[in-house]
VEXDREN-2710 file (C-alpha; in Angstrom, 1 decimal):
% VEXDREN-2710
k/r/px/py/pz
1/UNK/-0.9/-75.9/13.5
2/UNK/1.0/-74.2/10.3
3/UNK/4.7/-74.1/10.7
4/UNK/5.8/-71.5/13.7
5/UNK/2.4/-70.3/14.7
6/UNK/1.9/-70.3/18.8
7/UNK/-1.0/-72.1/20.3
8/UNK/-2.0/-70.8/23.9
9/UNK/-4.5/-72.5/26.2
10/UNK/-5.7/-71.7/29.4
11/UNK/-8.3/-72.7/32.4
12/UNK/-8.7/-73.8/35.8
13/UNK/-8.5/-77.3/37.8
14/UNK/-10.3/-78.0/41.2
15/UNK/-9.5/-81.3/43.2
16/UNK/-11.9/-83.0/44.8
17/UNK/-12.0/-82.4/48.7
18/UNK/-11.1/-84.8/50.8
19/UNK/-8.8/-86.9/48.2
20/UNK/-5.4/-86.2/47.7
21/UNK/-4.4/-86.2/44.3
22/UNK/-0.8/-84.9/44.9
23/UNK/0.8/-88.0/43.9
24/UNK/-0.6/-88.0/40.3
25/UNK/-2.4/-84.7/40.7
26/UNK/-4.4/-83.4/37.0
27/UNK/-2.9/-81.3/34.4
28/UNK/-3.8/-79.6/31.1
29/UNK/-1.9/-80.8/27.9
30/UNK/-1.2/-80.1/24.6
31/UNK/-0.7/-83.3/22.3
32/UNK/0.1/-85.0/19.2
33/UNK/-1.9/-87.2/17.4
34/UNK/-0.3/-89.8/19.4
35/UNK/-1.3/-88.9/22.6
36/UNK/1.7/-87.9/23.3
37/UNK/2.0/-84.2/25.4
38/UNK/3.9/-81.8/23.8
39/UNK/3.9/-79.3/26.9
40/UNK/3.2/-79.1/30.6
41/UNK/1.5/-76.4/32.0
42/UNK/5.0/-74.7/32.5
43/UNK/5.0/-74.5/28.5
44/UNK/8.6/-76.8/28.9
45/UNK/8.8/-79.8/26.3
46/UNK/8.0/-82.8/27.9
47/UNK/10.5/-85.7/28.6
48/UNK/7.8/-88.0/29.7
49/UNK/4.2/-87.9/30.5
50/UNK/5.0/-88.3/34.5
51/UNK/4.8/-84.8/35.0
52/UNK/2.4/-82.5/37.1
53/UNK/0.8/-79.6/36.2
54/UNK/-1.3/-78.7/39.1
55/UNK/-0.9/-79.4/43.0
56/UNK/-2.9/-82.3/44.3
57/UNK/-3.4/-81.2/47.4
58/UNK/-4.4/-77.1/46.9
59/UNK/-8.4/-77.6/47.3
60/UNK/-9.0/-74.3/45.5
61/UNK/-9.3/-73.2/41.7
62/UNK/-6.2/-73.3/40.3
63/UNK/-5.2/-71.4/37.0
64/UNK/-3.2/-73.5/34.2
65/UNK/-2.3/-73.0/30.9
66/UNK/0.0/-74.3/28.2
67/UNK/1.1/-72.7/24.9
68/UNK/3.3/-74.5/22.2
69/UNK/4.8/-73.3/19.1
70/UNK/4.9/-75.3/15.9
71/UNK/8.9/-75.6/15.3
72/UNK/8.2/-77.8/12.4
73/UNK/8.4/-76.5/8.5
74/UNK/5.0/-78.7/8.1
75/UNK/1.5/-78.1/10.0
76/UNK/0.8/-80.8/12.6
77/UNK/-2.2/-81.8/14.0
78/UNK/-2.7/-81.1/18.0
79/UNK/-5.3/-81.3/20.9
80/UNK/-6.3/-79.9/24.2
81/UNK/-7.1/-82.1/27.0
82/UNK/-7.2/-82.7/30.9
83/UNK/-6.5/-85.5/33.0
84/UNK/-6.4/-87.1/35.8
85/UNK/-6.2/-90.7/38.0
86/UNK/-6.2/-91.6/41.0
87/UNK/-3.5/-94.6/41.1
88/UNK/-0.6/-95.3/39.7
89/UNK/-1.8/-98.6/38.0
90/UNK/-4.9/-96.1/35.7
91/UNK/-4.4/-94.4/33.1
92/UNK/-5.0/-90.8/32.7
93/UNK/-8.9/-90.1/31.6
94/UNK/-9.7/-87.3/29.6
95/UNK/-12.3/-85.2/32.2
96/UNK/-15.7/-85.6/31.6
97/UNK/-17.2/-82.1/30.4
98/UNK/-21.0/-80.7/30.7
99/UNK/-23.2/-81.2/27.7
100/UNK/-22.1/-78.2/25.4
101/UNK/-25.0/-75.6/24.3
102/UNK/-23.5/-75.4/20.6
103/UNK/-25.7/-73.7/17.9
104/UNK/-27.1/-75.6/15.3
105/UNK/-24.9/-75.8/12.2
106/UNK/-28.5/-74.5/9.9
107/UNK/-27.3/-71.3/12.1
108/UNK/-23.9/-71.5/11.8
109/UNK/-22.5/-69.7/8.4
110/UNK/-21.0/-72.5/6.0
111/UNK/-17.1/-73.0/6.4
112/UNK/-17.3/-72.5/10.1
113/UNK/-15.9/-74.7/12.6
114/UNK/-16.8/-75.2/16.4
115/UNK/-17.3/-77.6/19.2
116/UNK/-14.6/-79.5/20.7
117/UNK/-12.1/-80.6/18.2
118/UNK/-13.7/-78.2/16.0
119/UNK/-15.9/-81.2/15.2
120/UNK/-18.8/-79.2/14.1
121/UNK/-19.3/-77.0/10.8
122/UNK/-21.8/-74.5/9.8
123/UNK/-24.2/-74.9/7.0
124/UNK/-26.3/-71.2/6.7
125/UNK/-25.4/-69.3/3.3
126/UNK/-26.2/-65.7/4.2
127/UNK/-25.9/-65.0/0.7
128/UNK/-27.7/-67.6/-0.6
129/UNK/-30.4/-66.3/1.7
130/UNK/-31.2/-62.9/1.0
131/UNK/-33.8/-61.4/-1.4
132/UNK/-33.1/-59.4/-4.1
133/UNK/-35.3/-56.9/-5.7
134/UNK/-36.9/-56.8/-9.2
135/UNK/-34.9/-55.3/-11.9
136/UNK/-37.8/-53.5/-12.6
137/UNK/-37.5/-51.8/-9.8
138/UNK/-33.6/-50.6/-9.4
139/UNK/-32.5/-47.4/-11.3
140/UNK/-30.6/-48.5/-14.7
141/UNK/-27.3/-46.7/-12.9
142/UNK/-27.3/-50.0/-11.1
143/UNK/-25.6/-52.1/-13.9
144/UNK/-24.3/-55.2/-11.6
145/UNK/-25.9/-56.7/-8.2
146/UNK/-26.6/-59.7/-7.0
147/UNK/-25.0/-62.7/-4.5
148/UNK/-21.5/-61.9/-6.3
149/UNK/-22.4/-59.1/-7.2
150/UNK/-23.1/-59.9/-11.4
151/UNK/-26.3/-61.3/-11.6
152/UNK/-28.6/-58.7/-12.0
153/UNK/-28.8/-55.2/-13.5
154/UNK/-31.4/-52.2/-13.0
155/UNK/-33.5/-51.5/-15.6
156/UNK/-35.4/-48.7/-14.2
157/UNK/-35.5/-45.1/-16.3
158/UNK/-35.2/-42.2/-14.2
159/UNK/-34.9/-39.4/-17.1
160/UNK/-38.3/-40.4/-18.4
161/UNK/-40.3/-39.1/-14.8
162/UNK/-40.1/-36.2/-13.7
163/UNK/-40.4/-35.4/-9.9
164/UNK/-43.5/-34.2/-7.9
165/UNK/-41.9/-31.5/-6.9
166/UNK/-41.7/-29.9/-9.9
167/UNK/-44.9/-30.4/-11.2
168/UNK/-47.4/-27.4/-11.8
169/UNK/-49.9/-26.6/-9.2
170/UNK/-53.2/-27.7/-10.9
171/UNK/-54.8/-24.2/-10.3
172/UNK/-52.9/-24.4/-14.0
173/UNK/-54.4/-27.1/-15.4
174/UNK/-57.1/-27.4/-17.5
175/UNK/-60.2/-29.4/-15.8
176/UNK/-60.5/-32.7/-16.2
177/UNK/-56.8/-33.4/-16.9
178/UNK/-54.9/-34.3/-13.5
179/UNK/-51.7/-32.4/-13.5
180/UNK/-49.5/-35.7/-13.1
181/UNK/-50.6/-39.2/-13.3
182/UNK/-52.4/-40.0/-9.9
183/UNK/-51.7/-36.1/-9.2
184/UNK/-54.2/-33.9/-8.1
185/UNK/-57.2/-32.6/-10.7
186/UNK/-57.4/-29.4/-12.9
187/UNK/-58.7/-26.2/-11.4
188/UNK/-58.3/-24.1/-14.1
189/UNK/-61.7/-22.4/-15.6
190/UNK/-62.9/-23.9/-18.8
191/UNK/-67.0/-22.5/-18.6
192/UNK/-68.0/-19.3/-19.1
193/UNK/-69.1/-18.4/-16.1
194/UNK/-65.7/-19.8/-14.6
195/UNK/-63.7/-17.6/-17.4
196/UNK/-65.7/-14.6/-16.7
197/UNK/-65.2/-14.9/-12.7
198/UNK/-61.3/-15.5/-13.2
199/UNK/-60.7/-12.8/-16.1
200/UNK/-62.5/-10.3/-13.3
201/UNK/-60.0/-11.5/-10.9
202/UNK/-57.1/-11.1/-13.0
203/UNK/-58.0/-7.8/-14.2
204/UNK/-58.3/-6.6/-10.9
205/UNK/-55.1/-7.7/-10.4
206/UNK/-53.7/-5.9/-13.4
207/UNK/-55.5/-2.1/-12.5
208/UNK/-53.8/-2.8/-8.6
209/UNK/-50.9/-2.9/-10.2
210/UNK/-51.4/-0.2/-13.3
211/UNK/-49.4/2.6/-12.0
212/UNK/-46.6/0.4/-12.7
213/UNK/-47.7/-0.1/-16.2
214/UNK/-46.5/2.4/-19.0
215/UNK/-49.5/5.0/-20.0
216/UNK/-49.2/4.0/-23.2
217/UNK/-49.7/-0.1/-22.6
218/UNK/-53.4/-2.1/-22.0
219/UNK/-53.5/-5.1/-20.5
220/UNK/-56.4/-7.3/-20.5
221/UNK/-58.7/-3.9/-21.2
222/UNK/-56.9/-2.0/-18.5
223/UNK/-54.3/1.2/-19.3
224/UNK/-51.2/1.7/-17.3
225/UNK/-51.1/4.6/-15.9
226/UNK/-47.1/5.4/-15.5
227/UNK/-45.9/8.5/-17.5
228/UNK/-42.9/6.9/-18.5
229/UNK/-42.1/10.3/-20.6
230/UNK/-42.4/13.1/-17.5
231/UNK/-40.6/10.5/-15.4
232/UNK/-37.5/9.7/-17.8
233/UNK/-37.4/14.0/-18.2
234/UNK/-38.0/14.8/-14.5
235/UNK/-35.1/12.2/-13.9
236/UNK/-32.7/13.6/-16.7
237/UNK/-33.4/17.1/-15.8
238/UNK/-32.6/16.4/-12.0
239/UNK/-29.6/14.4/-13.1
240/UNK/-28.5/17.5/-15.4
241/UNK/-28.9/19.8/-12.5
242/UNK/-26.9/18.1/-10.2
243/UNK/-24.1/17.4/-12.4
244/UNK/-24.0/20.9/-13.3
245/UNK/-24.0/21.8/-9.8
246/UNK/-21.0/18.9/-9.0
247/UNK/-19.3/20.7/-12.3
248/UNK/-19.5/24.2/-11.1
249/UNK/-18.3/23.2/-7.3
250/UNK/-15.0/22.0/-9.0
251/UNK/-14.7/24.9/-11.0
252/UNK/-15.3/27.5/-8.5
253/UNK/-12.4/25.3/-6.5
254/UNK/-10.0/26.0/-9.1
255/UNK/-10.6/29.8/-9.9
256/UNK/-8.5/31.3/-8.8
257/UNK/-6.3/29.2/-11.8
258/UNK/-8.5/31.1/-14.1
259/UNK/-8.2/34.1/-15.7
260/UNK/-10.5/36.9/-14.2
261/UNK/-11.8/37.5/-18.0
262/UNK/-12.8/34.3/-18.3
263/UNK/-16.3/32.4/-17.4
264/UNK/-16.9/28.9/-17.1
265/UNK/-20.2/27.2/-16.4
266/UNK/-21.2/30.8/-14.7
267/UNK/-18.3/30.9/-12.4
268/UNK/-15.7/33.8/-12.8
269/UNK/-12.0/33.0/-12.8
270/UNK/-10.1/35.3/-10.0
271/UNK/-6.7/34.9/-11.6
272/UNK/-5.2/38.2/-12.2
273/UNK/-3.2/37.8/-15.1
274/UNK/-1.8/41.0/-16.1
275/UNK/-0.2/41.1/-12.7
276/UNK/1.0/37.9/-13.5
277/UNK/2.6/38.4/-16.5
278/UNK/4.3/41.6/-15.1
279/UNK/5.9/39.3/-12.3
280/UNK/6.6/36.5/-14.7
281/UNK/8.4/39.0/-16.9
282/UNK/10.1/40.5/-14.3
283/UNK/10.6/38.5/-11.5
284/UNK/8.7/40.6/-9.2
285/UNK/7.9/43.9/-10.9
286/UNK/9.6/46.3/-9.4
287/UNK/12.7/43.8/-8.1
288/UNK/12.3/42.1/-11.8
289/UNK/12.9/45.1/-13.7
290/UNK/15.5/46.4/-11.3
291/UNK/17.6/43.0/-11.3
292/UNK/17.9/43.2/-14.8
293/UNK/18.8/47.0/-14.9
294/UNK/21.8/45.8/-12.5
295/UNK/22.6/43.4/-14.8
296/UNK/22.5/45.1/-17.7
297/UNK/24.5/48.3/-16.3
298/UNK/26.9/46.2/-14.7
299/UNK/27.9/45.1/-17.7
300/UNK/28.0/48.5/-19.6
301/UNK/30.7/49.2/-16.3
302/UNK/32.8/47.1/-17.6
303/UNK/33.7/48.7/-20.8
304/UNK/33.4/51.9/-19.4
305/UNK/36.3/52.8/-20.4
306/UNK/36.1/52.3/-24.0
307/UNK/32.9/54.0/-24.0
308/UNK/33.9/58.3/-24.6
309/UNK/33.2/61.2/-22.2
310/UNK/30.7/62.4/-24.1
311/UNK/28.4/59.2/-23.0
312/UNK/27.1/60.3/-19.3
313/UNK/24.2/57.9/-18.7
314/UNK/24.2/55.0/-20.7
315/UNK/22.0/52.7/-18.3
316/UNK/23.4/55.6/-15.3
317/UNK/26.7/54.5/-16.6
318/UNK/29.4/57.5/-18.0
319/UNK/32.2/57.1/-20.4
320/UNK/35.9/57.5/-19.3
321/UNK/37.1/57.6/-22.8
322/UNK/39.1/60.9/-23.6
323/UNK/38.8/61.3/-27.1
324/UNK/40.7/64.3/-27.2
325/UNK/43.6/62.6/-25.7
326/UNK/44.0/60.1/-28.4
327/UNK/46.4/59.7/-31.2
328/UNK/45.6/61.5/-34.1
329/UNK/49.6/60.8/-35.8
330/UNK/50.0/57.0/-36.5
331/UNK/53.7/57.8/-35.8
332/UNK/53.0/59.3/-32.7
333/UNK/51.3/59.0/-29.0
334/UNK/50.4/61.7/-26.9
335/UNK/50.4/60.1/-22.7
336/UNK/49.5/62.3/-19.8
337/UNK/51.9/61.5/-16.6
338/UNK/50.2/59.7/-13.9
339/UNK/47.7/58.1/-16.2
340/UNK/47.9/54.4/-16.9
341/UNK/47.6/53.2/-20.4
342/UNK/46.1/49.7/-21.9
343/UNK/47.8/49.0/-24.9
344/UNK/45.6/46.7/-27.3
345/UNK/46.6/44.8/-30.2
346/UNK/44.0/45.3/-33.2
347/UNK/44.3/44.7/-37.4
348/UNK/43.6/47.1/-39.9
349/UNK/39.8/45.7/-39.3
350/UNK/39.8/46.3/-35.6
351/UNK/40.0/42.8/-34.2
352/UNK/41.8/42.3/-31.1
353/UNK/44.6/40.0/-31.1
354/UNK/47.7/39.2/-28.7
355/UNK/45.8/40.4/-25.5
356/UNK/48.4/38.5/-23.6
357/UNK/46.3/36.7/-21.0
358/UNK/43.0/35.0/-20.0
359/UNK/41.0/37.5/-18.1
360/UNK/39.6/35.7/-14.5
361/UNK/36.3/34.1/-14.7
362/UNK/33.4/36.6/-13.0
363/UNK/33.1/35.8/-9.1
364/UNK/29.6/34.9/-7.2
365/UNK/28.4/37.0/-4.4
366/UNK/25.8/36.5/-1.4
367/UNK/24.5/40.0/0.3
368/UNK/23.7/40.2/3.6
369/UNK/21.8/43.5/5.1
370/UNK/23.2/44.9/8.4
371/UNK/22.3/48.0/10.0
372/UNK/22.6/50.6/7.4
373/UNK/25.4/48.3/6.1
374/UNK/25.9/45.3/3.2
375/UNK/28.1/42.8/3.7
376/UNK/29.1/41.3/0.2
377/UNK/30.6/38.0/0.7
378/UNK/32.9/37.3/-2.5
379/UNK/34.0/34.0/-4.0
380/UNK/35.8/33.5/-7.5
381/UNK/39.4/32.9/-9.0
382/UNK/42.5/33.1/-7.4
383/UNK/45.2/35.5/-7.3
384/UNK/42.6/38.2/-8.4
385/UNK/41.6/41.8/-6.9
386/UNK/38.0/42.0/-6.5
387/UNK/36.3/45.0/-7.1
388/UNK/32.5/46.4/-5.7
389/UNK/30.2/48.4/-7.3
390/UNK/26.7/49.4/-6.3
391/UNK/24.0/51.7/-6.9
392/UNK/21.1/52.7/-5.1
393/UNK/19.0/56.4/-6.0
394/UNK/22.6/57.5/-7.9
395/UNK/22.7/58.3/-11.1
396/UNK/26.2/56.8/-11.4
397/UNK/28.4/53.0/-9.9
398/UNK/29.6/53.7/-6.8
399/UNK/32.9/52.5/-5.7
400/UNK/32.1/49.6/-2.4
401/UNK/35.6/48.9/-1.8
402/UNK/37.9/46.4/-3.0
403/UNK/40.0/43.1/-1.4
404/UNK/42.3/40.6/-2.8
405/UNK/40.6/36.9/-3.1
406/UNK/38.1/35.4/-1.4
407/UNK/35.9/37.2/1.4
408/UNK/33.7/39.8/2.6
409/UNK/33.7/43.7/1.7
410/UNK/31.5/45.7/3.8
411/UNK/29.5/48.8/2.1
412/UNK/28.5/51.3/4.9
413/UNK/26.2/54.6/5.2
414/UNK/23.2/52.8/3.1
415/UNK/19.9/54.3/3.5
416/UNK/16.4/52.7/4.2
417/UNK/13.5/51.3/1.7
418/UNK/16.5/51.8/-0.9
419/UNK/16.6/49.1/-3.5
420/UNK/20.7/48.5/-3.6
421/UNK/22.2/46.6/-6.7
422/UNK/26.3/45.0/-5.9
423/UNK/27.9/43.8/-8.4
424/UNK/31.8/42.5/-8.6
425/UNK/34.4/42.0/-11.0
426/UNK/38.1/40.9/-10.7
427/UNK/41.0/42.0/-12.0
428/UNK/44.4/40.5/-12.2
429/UNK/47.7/41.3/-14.7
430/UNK/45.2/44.1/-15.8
431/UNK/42.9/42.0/-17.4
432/UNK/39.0/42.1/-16.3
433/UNK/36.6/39.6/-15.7
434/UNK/33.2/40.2/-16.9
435/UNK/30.8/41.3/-13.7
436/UNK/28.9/39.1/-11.3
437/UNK/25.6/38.5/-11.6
438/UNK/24.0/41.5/-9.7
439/UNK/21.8/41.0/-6.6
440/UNK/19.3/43.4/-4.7
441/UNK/19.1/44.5/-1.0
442/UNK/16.6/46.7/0.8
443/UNK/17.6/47.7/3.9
444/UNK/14.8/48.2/6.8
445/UNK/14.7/49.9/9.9
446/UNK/16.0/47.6/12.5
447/UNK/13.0/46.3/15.2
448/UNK/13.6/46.3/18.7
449/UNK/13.9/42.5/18.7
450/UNK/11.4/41.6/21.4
451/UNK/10.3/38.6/19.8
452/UNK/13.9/37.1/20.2
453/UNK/14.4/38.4/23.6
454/UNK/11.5/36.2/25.0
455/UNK/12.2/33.2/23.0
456/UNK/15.3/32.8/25.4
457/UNK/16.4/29.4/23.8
458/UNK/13.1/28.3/22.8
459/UNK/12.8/29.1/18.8
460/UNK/12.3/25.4/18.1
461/UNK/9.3/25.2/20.9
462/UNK/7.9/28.5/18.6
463/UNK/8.4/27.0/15.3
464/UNK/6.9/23.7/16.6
465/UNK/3.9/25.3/18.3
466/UNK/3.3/28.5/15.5
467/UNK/5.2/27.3/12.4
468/UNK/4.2/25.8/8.8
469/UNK/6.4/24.2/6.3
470/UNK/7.8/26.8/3.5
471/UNK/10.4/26.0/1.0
472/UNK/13.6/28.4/1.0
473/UNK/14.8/28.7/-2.7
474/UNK/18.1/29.9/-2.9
475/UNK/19.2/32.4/-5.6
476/UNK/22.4/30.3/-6.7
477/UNK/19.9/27.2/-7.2
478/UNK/18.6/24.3/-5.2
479/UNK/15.5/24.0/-2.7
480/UNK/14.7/22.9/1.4
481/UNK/11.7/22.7/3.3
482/UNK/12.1/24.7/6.6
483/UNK/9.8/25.7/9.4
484/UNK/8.5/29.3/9.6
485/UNK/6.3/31.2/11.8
486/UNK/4.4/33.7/9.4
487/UNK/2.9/37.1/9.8
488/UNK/-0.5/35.9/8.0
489/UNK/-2.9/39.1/6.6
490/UNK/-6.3/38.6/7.5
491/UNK/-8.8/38.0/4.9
492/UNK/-10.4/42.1/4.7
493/UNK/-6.2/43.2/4.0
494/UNK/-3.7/43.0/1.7
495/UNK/-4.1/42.1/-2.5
496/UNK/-7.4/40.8/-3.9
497/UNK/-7.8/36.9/-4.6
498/UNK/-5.2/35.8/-7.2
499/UNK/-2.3/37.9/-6.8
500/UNK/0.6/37.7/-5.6
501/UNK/-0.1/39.8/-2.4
502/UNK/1.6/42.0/0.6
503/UNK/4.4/42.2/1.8
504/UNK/4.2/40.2/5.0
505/UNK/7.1/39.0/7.5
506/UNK/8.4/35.2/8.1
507/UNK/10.8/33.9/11.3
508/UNK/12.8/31.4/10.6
509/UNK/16.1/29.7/12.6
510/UNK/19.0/32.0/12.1
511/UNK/21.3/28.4/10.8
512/UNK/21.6/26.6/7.4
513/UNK/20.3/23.0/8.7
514/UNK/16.5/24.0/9.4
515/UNK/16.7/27.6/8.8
516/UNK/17.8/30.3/6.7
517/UNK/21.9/31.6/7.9
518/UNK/22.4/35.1/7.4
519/UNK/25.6/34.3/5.9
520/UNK/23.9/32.4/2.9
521/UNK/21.2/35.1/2.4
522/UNK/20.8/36.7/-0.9
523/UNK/18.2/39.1/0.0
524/UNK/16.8/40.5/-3.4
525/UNK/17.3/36.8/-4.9
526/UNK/16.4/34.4/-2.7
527/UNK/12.9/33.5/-2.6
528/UNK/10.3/31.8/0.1
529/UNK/7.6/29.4/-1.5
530/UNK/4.4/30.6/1.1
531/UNK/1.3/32.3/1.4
532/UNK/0.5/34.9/2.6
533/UNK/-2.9/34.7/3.8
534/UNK/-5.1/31.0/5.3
535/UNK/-6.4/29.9/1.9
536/UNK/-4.5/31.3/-0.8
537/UNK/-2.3/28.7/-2.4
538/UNK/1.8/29.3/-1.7
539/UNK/3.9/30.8/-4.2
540/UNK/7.0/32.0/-4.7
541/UNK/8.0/35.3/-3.0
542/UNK/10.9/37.2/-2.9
543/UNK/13.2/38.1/0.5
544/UNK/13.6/41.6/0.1
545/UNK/15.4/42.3/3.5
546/UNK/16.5/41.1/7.2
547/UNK/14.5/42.9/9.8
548/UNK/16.0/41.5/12.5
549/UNK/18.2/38.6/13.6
550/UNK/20.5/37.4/16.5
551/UNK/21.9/33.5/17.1
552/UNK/19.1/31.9/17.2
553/UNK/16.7/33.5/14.9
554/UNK/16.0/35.7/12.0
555/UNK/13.2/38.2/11.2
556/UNK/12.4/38.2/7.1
557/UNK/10.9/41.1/4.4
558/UNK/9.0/38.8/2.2
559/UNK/7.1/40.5/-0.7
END
């Protein structure tokens, strides 16, 4: 036993019946060399050897066993026995056992120890045993086999056979040559009566297959009959056709983008351009033209009165200059009572100097159409007096009233399908600001406002159910998407394909979140990005008027 290893044994111990063997009743031990026990069967050291391990009078099979731990730093040598006697004066015998049926040690592996004692050891070498094949016969990728594994190596050549498997069929091979060694013979004609029978056979296959063959190609006497030519044109042709078809498709998508003098790939553009230009140049023809009359005359008002009486329509604009009233005597100047006089500061070259001020920077202004009414809603400098003028079919500026600051001036008596241009300029210590830029309003006769009678709350459910998505473009600058329900012209009215189109009518909420707010409307300037008709592409239009409104909605002129 090597130093602290355990050593457990167990069995069974039968008295004999009829003897009582309680006095020195048998036990199962675990000695020394010397005989001596180390253990009982209660695995406690031993004081003497007068000790019992099983009961002497218990007639039945009784389990024992004893286990002992080497406490030593050096192995010791120990058995296993079992004894018994039956008076005091004998010794204890070792129990006679049963011839043991151990396997012969020629079948026992060498180094192996059995029997009683371990008294027996094997003598079979497995190794020594076993049969090894030829060298000849193992693949040379076996360098090292053998009993340990070393004393042989393969010295077989794979790369220099090839497999059956990939061996031609002999229907290939040449008769009387086998188409691998111990393979199967030739089949392949070599007579002339087997060449003539297999070129037949192949040439039949060749015509099955000739109208696959280009017309211009033989093979093995036989013409293909493909007309590789016709084909390649037929396909190029149908090819061509198609794409020109595709090509013309996306053209005619686009043309009303083209110009309606223009053809391309057959397909006539539909984009009036002359009409085009007109609005380009002008804004709107008509509004264009008129917008920048306004502009133009407003600021021809402004020096009115350096301009002389003699001038009456200088863009519908007359001079208030007297030249008869002025002074003709450098020493001298000739007033009239009641008349107020500017007195300006010029050299011998006429530049003005010494004006005594900075006139006020020109005010903005929103319109908004009433009822035979414009309300002109004013915002510029401080501290100023802010003159309107307007003009509709007059030949002259028409005085629209006046306020100090910031506000709204209200123009009343304004006819119908009138274009109106407002302008505004402020004055203040008697100096003049140059004028606003002018805007236009139509006015149109009111509606009876049905449509906002029954919406009765509901202009969101309208616009939800109705509306499409137009973008309001203020006048001042600056862009929203909004709802709108819109009048749409039905494809047999309004302008042909390209232009610009009708005038048509949009309802929008009557607020600046989701809507258009009367107070913010520039009618004349503002402009809706829409169309007017299911198909034509949106663009810009201009409001022209309000046609109707009350809190919750309001009824747009777009042309």
């Amino acid at each position: 036993m090597e130093p602290g290893k355990t050593i457990t044994v167990s069995g069974y111990i039968k008295c004999a019946p009829y003897v009582d063997a309680s006095s020195y009743p048998p036990r199962l031990e675990i000695i020394d060399a010397y005989n001596d026990p180390l253990v009982d069967s209660g695995n406690s050291a031993l004081a003497s050897d007068q000790v019992a391990v099983a009961s002497g009078l218990n007639l039945d099979w009784q389990a024992v066993s004893v286990q002992w731990t080497n406490p030593d730093t050096i192995a010791r040598h120990v058995f296993v026995r079992m004894m018994n006697r039956f008076y005091m004066w004998e010794n204890f015998q070792i129990l006679e056992l049963e011839a043991p049926n151990y396997p012969a040690t020629t079948d026992t592996k060498d180094g192996v120890f059995f029997g009683i004692g371990n008294i027996y050891e094997g003598s079979y070498d497995p190794v020594a045993s076993a049969v090894w094949p030829a060298a000849a016969n193992v693949s040379t990728v076996e360098t090292a086999y053998g009993p340990t594994g070393s004393e042989y190596a393969g010295s077989l050549n794979l790369t220099l056979y090839v497999l059956k498997s990939a061996v031609v069929s002999e229907s290939y091979v040449v008769v009387g040559h086998d188409n691998y060694t111990g393979g199967s013979a030739g089949t392949y004609p070599t007579t002339a009566t087997s060449k003539a029978e297999q070129l037949a056979e192949d040439k039949a296959a060749v015509t099955a297959a000739a109208a696959s063959i280009k017309d211009d190609t033989t093979i093995l006497t036989v013409a293909g009959t493909y007309d590789f030519t016709t084909a390649l044109a037929t396909s190029y042709s149908d090819g061509q056709a198609n794409q020109l078809a595709a090509d013309q498709a996306a053209v005619d998508a686009e043309k009303a983008s083209i110009k309606d003098d223009t053809e391309i790939l057959g397909v006539t553009g539909t984009y009036d351009f002359t009409t085009a230009l007109d609005y380009a140049y002008g804004d709107g023809v008509n509004a264009g033209k008129a917008s920048q009359l306004a502009t133009d005359a407003a600021a021809v008002l402004a020096v009115a009165e350096y301009i002389t009486t003699d001038v009456t329509d200088l863009l519908g604009v007359a001079g208030t200059f007297d030249e008869s009233a002025r002074n003709t005597d450098p020493g001298e100047a000739h007033v009239e009572d009641g008349v107020t006089y500017k007195i300006l500061n010029v050299d011998k070259e006429g530049t003005l100097t010494g004006t005594g001020g900075t006139p006020p920077a020109a005010p903005t202004i929103t319109a908004t159409a009433g009822t035979g009414s414009v309300t002109i809603t004013i915002v510029g400098a401080a501290g100023v007096t802010n003159y309107v003028k307007y003009k509709g079919n007059h030949t002259a500026w028409q005085d629209g009233g006046s306020r100090s600051g910031d506000g709204d001036v209200t123009v009343s008596g304004l006819d119908n399908d009138i274009v109106y241009t407002f302008v505004v300029y402020s004055e203040s210590g008697g100096l003049y600001s140059t004028p606003s830029p002018a805007v236009n309003v139509t006015l149109t006769a009111s509606l009876d406002g049905d449509i906002f009678d029954n919406m009765d709350g509901h202009g969101d459910i309208f616009l939800d159910k109705f509306g499409q998505t137009v973008t309001y473009k203020p006048a001042g600058g600056g862009s929203r998407s909004i709802q709108g329900i819109i009048d749409l012209i039905d494809a047999e009215d309004g302008s042909a394909p390209g232009t610009r189109g009708p005038q048509i009518t949009v309802w929008v909420n009557n607020n600046a979140t989701d809507g258009i707010s009367a107070a913010e409307l520039n009618t004349g300037g503002d402009k809706l990005t829409c169309s007017y008709r299911k198909g034509v592409a949106a663009i810009d239009r201009r409001i022209i008027a309000i046609l109707d409104q009350d809190n919750e909605m309001i009824q747009l002129e777009v042309r």
